[in-house]
C-alpha positions as CSV (number, residue, x, y, z in Angstrom):
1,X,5.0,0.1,-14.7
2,X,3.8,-2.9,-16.1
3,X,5.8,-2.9,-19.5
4,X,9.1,-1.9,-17.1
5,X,9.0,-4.8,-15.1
6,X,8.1,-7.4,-17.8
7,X,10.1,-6.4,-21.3
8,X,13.0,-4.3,-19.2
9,X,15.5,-4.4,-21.7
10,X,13.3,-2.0,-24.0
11,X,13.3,0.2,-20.9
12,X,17.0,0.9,-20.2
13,X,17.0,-2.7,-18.0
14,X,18.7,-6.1,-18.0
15,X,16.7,-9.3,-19.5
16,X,17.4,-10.7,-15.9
17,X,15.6,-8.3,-14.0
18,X,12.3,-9.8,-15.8
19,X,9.1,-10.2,-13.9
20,X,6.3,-12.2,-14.2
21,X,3.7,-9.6,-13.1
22,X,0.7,-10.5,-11.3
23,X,-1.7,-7.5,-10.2
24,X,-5.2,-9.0,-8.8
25,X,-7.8,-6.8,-7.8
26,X,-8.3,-6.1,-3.8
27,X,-12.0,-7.9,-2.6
28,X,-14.5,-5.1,-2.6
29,X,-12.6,-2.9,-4.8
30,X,-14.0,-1.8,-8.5
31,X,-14.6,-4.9,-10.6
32,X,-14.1,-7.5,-7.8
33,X,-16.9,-8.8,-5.8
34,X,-18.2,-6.4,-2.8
35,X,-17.2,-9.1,0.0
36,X,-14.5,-6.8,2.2
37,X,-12.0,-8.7,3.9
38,X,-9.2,-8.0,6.3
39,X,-5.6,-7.5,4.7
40,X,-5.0,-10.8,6.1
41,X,-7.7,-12.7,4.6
42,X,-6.6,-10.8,1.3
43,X,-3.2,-12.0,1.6
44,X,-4.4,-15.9,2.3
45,X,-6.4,-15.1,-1.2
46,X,-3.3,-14.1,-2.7
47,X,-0.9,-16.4,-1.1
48,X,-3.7,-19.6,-3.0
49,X,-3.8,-17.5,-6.0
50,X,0.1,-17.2,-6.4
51,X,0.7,-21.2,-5.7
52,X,-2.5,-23.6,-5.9
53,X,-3.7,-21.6,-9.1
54,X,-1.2,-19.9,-10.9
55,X,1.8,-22.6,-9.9
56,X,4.5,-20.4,-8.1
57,X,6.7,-22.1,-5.8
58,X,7.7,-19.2,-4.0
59,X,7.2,-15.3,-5.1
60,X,7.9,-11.6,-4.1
61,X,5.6,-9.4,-3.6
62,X,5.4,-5.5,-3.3
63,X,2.5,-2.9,-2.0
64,X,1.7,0.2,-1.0
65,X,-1.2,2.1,1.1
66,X,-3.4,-0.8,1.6
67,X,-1.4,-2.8,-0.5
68,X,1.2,-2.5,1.9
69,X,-0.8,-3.9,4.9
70,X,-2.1,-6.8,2.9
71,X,1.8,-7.4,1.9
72,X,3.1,-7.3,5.4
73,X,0.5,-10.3,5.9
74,X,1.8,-12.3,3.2
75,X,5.3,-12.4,4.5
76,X,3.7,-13.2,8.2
77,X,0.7,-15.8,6.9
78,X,3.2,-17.3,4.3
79,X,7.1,-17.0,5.1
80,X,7.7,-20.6,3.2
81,X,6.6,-19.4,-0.2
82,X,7.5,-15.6,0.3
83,X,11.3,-14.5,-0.7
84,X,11.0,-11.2,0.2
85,X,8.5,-7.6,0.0
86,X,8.9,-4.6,-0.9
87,X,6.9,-1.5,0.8
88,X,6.8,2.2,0.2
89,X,5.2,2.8,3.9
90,X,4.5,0.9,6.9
91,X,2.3,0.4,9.7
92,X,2.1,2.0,13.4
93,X,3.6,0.3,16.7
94,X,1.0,-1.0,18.5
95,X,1.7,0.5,21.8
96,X,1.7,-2.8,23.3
97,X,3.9,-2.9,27.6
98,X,6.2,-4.9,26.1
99,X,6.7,-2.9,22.9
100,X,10.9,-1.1,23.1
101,X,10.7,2.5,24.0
102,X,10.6,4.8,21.2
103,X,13.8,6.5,20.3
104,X,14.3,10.0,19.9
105,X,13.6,9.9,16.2
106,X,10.9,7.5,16.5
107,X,8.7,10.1,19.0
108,X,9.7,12.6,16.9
109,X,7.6,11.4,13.7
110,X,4.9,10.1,16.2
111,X,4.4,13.9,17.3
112,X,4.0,14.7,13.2
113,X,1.8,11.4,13.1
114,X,-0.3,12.8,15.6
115,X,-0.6,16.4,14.0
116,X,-1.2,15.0,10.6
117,X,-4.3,13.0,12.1
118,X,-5.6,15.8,13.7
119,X,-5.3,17.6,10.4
120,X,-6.0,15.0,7.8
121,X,-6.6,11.7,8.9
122,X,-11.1,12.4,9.3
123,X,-11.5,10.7,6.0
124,X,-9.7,7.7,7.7
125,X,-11.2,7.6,10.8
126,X,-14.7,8.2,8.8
127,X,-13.9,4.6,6.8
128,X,-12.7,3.4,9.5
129,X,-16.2,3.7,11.6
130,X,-18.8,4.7,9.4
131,X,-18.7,3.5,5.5
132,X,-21.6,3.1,5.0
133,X,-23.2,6.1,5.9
134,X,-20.3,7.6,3.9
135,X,-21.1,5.3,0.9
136,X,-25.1,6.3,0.5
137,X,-23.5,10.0,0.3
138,X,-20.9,9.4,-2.7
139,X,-22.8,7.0,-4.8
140,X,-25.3,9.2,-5.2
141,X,-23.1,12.1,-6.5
142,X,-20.1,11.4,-8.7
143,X,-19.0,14.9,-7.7
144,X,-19.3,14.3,-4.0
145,X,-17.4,11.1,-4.8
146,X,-14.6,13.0,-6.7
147,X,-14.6,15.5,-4.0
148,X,-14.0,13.2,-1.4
149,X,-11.3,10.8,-3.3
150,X,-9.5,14.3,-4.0
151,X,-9.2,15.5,-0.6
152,X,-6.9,13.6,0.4
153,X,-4.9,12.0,-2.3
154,X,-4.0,16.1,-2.5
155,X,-2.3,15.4,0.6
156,X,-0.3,13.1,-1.1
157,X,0.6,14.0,-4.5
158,X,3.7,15.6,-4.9
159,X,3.3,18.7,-5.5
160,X,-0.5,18.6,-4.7
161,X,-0.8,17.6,-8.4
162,X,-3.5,15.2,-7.9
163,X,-3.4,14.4,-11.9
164,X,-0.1,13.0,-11.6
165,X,-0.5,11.3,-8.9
166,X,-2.7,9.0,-10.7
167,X,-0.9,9.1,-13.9
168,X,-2.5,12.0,-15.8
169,X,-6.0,13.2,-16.0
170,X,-7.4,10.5,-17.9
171,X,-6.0,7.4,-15.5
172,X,-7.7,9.7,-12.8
173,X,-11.2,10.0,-14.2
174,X,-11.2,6.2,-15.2
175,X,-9.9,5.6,-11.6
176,X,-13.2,7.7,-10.1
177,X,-15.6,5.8,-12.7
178,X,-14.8,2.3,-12.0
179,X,-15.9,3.1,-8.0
180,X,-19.0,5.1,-9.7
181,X,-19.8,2.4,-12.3
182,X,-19.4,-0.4,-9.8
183,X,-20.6,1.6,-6.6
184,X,-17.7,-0.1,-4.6
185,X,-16.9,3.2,-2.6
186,X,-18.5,2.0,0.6
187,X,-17.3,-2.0,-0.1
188,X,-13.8,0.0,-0.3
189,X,-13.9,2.2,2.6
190,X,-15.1,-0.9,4.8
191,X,-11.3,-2.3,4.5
192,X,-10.5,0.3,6.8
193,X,-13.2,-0.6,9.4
194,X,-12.7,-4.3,9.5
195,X,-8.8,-4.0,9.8
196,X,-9.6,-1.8,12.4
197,X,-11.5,-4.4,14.1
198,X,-8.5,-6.9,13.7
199,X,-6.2,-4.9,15.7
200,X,-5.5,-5.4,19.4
201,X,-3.1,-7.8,19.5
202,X,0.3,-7.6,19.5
203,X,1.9,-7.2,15.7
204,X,4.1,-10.1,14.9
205,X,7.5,-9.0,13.6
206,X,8.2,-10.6,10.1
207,X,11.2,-12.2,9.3
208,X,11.0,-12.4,5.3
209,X,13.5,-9.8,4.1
210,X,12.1,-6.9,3.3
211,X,13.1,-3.7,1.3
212,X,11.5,0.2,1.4
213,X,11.6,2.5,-0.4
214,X,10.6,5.9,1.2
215,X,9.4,9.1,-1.1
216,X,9.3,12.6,0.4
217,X,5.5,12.7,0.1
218,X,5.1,9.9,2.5
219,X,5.0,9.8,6.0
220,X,8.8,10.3,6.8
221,X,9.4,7.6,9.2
222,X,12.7,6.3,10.8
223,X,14.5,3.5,9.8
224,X,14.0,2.1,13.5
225,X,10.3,2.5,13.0
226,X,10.0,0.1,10.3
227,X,12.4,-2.4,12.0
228,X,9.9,-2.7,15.0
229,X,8.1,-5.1,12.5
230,X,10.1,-5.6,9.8
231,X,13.7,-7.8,8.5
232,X,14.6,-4.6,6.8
233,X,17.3,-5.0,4.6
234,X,16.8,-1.9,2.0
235,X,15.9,1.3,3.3
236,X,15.8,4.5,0.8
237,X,14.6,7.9,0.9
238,X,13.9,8.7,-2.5
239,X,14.7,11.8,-4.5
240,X,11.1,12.9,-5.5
241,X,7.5,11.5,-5.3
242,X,4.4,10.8,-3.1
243,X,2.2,8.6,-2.1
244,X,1.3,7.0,-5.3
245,X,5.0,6.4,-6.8
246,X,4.2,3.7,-8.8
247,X,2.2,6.1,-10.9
248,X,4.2,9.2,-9.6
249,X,7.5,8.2,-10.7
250,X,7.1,4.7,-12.4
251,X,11.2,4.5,-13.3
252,X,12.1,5.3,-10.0
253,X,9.9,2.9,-8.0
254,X,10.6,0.4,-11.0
255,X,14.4,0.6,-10.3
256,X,13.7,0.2,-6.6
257,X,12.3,-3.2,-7.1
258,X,14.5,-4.2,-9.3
259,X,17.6,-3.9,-7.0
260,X,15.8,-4.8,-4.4
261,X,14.5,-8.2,-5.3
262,X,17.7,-9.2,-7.5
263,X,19.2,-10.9,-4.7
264,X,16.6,-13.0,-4.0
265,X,15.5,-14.5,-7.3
């Protein structure tokens, strides 16, 4: 998506809906160093990175998955430099006694929430309590580590095409050999764990503006939902794509951002 956002008039695009496009690798993840941090000690990382090193005044920023999380924190750590975020899922309610009821709707998804952590969701409750015991396991077998990244991105590729949901065959394999190479699986998983361990108290509600952009292979979640912790001030359900739209369906997500975020350049 890279080439979309930055040159988008060789793309079908305006010259004014250029981006300056900064992508820095998550702590713990492939090349970066193995220290795991919380998404909101990621997003104070990112929030220096954007202004006392690179020079930004203010910024947008846009996740997904993890990303997502860690983007959320930037607009609560940092509202002053933060115009607005962009998010393709959010988080849970945190069942606080003061939380609003849910609506119909809302306990409605929370049922299919439930089911699809029953069915699912081991992998994340296995990162969430035991990565390392997972991580002596994978980095000792790249297919065991394959096998594992595959069983669930499967859940959400559209189509269950796993290739494309990285971006074709090669981007996958290069995707599973920078974990292998760097033997960052377990560094990786741990994000789960210690955001886990940073929960408990009640989730501050945002009031940077913030757009989503909801694809059918994601969790399905009400407007309302998202509200509960967000200023949401775009919300659309997409025509086709998963999990992994930026890679799924580049133009689409690319378009997203880019009508999104022109109001607040």
């Amino acid at each position: 998506i890279i080439p979309l956002l930055t040159d988008p008039e060789r793309h079908g695009g305006k010259a004014e809906d250029s981006f300056d496009v900064i992508i820095p690798s998550l702590p713990g993840f492939g090349f970066s160093e193995r220290r795991t941090l919380t998404s909101s000690g990621v997003a104070n990382i990112w929030a220096r990175l954007m202004t006392d090193v690179l020079g930004y005044g203010h910024f947008v920023a846009a996740g997904g998955d993890i990303g997502s999380g860690v983007t959320k924190a930037l607009a609560l750590q940092h509202p002053a430099v933060i115009r607005a975020i962009h998010l393709t899922d959010v988080e849970y309610p945190t069942g606080q006694e003061d939380d609003p009821p849910l609506s119909d709707e809302e306990q409605k998804f929370a049922g299919l929430i439930q089911g699809w952590w029953f069915a699912e969701g081991a992998y994340a409750m296995l990162q969430m309590t035991k990565p390392q015991t997972l991580a002596f396991g994978v980095n000792d077998s790249p297919v065991g580590w394959a096998a594992w990244v595959l069983s669930f991105v499967n859940t959400g590729a559209q189509d269950n095409d796993v290739e494309a949901a990285f971006g074709g065959r090669d981007a996958l394999l290069t995707n599973l050999m920078i974990y292998w190479v760097t033997e960052t699986a377990g560094s990786a998983a741990r994000m789960y764990l210690e955001d886990a361990r940073a929960e408990g108290s009640p989730a501050a509600r945002s009031d940077v503006p913030a757009g989503i952009s909801l694809f059918p292979r994601e969790a399905q979640f009400p407007r309302e939902w998202a509200e509960r912790s967000l200023n949401v001030q775009h919300f659309a359900k997409m025509p086709r794509g998963g999990h992994f739209a930026a890679l799924e369906e580049p133009e689409l997500f690319v378009q997203e951002l880019r009508e999104f975020f022109r109001r607040y350049r």
